[in-house]
N, C-alpha and C positions, 0 to 999 in steps of 0.2 A: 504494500500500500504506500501510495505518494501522497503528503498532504501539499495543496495550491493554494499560497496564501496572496488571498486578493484584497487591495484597498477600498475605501469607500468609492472613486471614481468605477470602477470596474463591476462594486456587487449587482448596481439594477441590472447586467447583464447576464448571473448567476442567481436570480432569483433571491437575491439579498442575502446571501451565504457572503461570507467571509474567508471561508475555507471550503474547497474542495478535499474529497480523498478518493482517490483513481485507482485503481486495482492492478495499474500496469507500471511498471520499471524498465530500466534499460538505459535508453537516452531519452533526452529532452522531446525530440520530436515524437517518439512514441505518448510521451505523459501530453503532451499537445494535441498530438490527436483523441487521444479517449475525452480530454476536456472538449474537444471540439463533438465529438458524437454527442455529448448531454447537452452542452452549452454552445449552440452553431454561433448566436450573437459574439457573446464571448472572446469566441476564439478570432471571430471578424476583427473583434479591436488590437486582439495580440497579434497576430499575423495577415501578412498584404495576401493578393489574388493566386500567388506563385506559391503560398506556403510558406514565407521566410516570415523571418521576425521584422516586424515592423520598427524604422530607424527611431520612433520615440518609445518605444515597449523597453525596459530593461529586465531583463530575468536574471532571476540568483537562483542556485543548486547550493543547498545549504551554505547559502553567503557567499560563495564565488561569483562574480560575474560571468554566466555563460559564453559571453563574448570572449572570453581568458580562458577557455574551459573546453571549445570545440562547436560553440556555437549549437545547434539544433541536434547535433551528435555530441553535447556535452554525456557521460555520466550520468546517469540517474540511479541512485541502489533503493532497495526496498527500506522504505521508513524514513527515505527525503524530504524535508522541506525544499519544495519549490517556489519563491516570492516572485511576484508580477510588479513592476509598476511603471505605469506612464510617465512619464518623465513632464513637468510641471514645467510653463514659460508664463511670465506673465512681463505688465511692464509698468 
């Protein structure tokens, strides 16, 4: 099991959950798509048309930047936290 911790901007897209838990491991892109099977919105705002991570999305595997990490074939083990968050601009 993978827990997906989501901020306040992202939960109306989870149905108000804060956390996910996914039944799949591996790499990042697997835990991505089981989230995308329940939650299709969701996964629209982490990832573009192609599948990739969206340039304002940042994702952590237990706090590493998956950008540092192999990107969408980051690591995933059973019992990961995996954190989402948009990346904030204002001015």
């Amino acid at each position: 099991m993978v827990t997906v911790l989501l901020p306040g901007p992202l939960r109306p897209e989870a149905g108000g959950e804060s956390r996910l838990t996914v039944a799949v491991a591996g790499t990042l892109r697997a835990v991505l798509d089981e989230v995308a099977s329940g939650w299709p919105r969701l996964d629209r705002r982490i990832r573009d048309e192609r599948g990739e991570l969206r340039r304002y999305v940042n994702v952590y595997v237990d706090g590493e930047d998956c950008r540092h990490a192999g990107g969408l074939a980051a690591p995933v083990s059973d019992g990961a936290e995996v954190q989402i968050l948009p990346s904030v601009a204002g001015g």
